[in-house]
C-alpha positions in Angstrom: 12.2 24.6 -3.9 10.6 24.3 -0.3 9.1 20.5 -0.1 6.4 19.5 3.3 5.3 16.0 2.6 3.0 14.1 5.1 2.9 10.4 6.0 1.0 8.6 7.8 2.4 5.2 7.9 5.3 2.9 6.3 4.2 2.0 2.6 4.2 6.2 2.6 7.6 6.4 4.1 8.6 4.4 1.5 6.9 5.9 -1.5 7.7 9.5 -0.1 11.2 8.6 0.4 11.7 7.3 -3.4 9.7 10.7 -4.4 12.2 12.6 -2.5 15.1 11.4 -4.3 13.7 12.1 -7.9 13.1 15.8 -6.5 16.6 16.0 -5.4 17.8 15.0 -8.9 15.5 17.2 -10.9 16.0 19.9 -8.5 19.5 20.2 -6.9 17.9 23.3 -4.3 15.5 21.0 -3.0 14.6 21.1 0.7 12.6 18.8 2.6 10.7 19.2 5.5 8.0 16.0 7.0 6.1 14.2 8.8 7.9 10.7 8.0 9.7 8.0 8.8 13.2 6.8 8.8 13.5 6.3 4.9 12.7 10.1 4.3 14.7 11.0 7.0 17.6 9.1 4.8 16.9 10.6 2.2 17.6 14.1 4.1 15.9 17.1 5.2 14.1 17.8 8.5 12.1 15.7 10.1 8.9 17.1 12.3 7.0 14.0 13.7 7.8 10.3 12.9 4.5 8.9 11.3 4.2 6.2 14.7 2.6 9.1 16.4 0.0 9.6 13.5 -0.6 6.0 12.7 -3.8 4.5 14.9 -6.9 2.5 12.8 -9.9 1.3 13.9 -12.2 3.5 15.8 -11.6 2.4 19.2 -7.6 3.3 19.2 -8.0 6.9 17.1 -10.5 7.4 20.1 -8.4 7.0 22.7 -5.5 8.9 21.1 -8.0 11.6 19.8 -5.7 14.4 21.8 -2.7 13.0 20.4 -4.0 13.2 16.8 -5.6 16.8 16.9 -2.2 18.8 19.0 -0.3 17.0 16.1 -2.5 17.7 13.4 -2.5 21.5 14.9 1.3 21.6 15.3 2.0 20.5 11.4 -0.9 22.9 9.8 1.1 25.9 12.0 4.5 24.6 11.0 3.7 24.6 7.7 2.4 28.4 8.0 5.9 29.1 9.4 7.8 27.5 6.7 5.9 28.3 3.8 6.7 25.7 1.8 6.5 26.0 -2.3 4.0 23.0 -2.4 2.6 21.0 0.4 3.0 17.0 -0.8 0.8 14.4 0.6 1.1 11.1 0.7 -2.0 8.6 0.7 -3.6 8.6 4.7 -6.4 10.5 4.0 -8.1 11.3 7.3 -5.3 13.3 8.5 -4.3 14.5 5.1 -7.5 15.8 3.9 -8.0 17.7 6.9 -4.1 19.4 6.1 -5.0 20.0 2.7 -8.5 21.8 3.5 -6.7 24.2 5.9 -3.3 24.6 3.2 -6.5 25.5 0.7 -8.3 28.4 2.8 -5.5 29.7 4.6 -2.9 29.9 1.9 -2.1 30.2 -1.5 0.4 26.9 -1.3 -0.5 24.4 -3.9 -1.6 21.1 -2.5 -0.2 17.6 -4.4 -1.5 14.4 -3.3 0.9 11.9 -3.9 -1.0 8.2 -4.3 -4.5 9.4 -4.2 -7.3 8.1 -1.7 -8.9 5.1 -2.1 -12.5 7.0 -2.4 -13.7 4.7 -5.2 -13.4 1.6 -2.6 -14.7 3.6 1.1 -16.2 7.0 1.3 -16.5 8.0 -2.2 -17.5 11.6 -0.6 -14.7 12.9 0.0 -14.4 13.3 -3.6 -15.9 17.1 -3.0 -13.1 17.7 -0.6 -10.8 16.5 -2.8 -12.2 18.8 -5.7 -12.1 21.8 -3.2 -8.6 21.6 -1.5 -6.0 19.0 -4.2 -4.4 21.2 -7.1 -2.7 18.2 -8.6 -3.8 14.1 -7.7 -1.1 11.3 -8.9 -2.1 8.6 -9.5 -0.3 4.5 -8.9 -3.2 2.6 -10.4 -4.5 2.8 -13.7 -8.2 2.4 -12.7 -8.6 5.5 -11.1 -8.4 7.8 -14.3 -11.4 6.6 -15.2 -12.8 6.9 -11.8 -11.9 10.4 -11.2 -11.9 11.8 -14.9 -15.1 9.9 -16.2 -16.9 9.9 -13.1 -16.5 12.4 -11.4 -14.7 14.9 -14.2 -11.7 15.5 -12.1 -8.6 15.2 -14.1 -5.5 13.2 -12.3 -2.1 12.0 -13.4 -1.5 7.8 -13.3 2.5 8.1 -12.8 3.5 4.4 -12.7 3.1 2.1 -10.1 5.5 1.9 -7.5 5.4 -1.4 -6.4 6.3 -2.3 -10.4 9.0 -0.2 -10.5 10.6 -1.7 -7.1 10.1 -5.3 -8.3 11.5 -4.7 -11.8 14.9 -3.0 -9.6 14.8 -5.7 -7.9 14.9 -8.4 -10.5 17.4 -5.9 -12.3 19.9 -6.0 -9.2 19.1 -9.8 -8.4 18.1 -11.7 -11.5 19.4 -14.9 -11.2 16.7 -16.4 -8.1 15.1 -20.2 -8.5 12.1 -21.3 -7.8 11.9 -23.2 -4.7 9.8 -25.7 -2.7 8.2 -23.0 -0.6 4.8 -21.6 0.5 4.8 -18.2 1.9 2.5 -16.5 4.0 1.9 -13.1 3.9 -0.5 -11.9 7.0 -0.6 -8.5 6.7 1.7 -5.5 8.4 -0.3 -4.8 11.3 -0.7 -6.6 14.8 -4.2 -6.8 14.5 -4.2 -8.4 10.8 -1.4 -10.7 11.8 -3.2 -12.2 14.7 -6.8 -12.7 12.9 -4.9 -13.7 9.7 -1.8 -16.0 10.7 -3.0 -18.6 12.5 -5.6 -20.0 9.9 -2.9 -19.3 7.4 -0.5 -22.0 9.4 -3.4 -23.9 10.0 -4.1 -24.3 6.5 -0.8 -25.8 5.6 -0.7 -28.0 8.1 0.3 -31.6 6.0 2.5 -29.6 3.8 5.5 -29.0 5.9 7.2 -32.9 4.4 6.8 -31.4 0.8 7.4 -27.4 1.7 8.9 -25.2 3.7 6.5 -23.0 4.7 7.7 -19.1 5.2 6.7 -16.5 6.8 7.2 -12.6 5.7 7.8 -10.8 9.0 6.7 -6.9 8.7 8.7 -4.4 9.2 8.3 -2.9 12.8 6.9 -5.9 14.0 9.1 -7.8 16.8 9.9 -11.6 16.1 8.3 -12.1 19.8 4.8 -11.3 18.2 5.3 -13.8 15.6 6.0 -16.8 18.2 3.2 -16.9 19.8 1.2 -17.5 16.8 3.9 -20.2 15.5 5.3 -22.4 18.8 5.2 -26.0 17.4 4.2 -25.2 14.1 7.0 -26.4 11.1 7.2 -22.7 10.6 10.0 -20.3 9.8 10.3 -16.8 9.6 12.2 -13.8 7.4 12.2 -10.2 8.4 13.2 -7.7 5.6 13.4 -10.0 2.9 10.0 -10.2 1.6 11.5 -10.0 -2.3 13.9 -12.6 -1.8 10.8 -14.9 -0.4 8.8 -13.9 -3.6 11.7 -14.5 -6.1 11.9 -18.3 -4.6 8.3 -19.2 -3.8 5.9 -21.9 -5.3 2.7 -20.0 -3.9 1.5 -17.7 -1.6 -1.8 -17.4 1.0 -1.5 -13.3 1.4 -3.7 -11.0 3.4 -5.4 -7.9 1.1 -2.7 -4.8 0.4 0.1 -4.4 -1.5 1.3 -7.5 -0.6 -1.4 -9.1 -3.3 0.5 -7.3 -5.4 3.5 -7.8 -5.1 3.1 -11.6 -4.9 1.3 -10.8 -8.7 4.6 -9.3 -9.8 6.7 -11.9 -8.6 4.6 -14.7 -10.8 3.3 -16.7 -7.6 -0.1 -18.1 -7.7 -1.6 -16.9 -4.3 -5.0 -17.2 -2.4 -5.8 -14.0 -0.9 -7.2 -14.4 2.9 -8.7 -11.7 4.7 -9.9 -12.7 7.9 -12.8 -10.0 9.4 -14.6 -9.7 12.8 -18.4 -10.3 12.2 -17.7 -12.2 9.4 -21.5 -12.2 8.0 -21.9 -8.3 9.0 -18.5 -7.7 7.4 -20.2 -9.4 4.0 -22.7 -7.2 4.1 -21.3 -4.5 4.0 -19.2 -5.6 1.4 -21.8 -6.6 -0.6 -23.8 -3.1 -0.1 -21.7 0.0 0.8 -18.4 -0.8 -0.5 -18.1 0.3 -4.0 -16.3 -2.2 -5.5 -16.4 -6.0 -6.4 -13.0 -6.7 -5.7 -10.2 -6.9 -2.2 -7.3 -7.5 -4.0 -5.5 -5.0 -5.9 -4.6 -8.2 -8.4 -8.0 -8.1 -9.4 -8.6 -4.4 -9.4 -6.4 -3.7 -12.1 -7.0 -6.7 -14.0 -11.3 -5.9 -13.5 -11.8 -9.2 -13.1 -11.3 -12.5 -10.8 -7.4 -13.5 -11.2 -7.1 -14.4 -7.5 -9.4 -16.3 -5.3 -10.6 -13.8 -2.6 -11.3 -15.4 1.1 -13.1 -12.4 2.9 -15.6 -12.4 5.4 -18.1 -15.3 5.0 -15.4 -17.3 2.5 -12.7 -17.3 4.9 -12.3 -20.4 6.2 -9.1 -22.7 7.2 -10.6 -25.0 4.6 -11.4 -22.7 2.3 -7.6 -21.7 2.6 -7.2 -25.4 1.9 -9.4 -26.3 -1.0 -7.8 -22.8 -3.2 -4.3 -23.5 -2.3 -4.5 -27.1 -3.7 -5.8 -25.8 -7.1 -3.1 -23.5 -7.2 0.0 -25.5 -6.8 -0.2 -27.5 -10.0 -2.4 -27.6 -13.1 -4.6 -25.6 -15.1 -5.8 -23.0 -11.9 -2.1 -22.4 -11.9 -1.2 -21.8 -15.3 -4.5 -19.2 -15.6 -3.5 -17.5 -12.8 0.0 -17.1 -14.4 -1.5 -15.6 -17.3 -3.8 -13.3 -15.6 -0.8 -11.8 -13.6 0.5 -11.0 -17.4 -2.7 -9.0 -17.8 -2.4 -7.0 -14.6 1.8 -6.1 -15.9 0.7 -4.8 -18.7 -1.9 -2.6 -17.4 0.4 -1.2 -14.8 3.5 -0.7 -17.1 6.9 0.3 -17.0 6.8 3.9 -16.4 8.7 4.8 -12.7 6.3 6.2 -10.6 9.1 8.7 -8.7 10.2 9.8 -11.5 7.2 10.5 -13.4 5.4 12.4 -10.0 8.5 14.5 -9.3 9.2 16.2 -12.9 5.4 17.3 -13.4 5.4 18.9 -9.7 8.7 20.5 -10.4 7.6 22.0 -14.0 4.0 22.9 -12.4 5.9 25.0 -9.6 8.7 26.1 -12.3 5.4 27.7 -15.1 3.9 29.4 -11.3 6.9 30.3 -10.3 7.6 32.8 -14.3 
């Protein structure tokens, strides 16, 4: 079978790429053909655009690279005419995907998979008709959204697994013999922007602890160590880069900006503060308070539907804040709930691998179209 997948950034190059090797193993004719990065592209297959020419945020920067985003989003819907793949996967990044998969829908008859559906139930909970209208088949990583698709809005969708679960179990599988250590890490999101506004309140906030910790920092992947300095100079600071899980498997606690990163911090049984610093902090509550949809940053708390982690967002942030939440955390009874509550959010996710799970219903769905 003929495979397009689309990414838009690098938790999809990763997630794609893992989804591409399960397709390879259930189907040995698989060919691949993307919008990636360089995990996909080492997984094989051809490569269109890397996803660093898709991936602006904010409104100012998709603005200014409006062009940009329109030739490329031209280019892929005619390349994917030319190819004529069996299914068109996509991969989370919704405002370029959703426009892919309404043109796949009304000038094709390829079947459209979304692969880690859209966060609608958090931001824009519209696009749910779109979705209806142009996805044949949603998979699912989080078990919440079953009941917000299937209940609310009657659209059936497949929870998989959760990738991030199935990584961490691997890696506790390949490494399992890792201490805990003296250390706090920091986790300040993976892009420049989130770094900057989330960092240095994060170091501030640990200031005192350096005698007693070391205090770590998870560099992102793509991000040069020069970024990092500027934000660290005489701080008692040190940095990692591409050993995020190795941090994890040694740390006492963790300050960590929203994402996956929550997460994974969860799975690795550190007690963490989340910290989410926003500009316009009061406007920023607001609108968390009014338009978005849920109660909840963190996917930590998400999945468990209730308060596991302390979340510092908008109005809450503060480098005292920081301070006051971390202390509870290190030692004592805040600690050992937090420990239990991380049990709770396992359990919900399970043990099923995501990949897997995603790949063999795509392949029997084109298989039955197919006879």
């Amino acid at each position: 079978m003929k495979y397009y997948l689309i990414v838009g950034e690098a938790s999809g190059d990763l997630h794609a790429s893992h989804l591409m090797r399960s397709l390879k193993e259930i189907d040995v004719d698989a060919q691949f053909r993307f919008f990636g990065g360089d995990m996909m592209t080492a997984v094989g297959g051809t490569r269109v655009r890397h996803y660093k020419e898709l991936a602006y945020m904010g409104f100012v920067p998709v603005l200014m690279h409006l062009p940009t985003i329109l030739r490329n989003m031209k280019m892929c819907k005619q390349d994917i005419v030319e190819w004529q793949p069996d299914c068109v996967i996509l991969v989370d990044y919704p405002g370029f995907n959703l426009k892919i998969a309404e043109y796949v829908k009304s000038h094709t008859n390829i079947p459209v998979y979304y692969y880690i559906s859209p966060k609608i139930w958090a931001w824009k909970e519209y696009r749910i008709k779109n979705i209806k209208r142009d996805v044949d088949e949603l998979y699912s990583i989080l078990p919440f959204e079953v009941d917000f698709f299937e209940k609310k809005h009657n659209y059936p969708i497949h929870y998989v697994g959760n990738p991030t679960a199935d990584e961490v179990r691997e890696y506790f599988h390949a490494s399992p013999a890792a201490k805990k250590e003296n250390i706090i890490a920091l986790l300040a999101g993976s892009r420049k922007q989130e770094i900057k506004d989330n960092l240095p309140p994060m170091i501030e906030a640990v200031n005192g602890y350096e005698n007693t910790y070391q205090i770590v920092v998870a560099g992102a992947p793509g991000i040069e160590p020069e970024y990092y300095q500027q934000f660290m100079q005489d701080a008692k600071v040190n940095i990692v880069f591409g050993k995020t899980y190795d941090l994890l498997a040694k740390s006492h606690a963790a300050l960590a900006t929203s994402g996956t990163a929550t997460l994974e911090t969860c799975l690795f049984g550190v007690p963490q503060v989340v910290c989410y610093k926003t500009p316009l902090p009061k406007i920023a509550g607001f609108v968390r308070r009014h338009m978005l949809k849920v109660k909840y940053v963190s996917l930590v708390n998400l999945v468990a539907g209730r308060e596991v982690v302390r979340e510092l967002v908008a109005e809450s942030f503060s480098v005292a804040n920081i301070r006051t939440e971390l202390a509870k955390i290190l030692d004592g009874d805040a600690r050992q709930q937090m420990l239990e509550g991380y049990k709770e959010v396992s359990r919900a996710l399970g043990d099923e691998k995501a990949p897997d799970n995603a790949a063999r219903m795509m392949f029997e769905r084109l298989l039955k179209m197919k006879h």
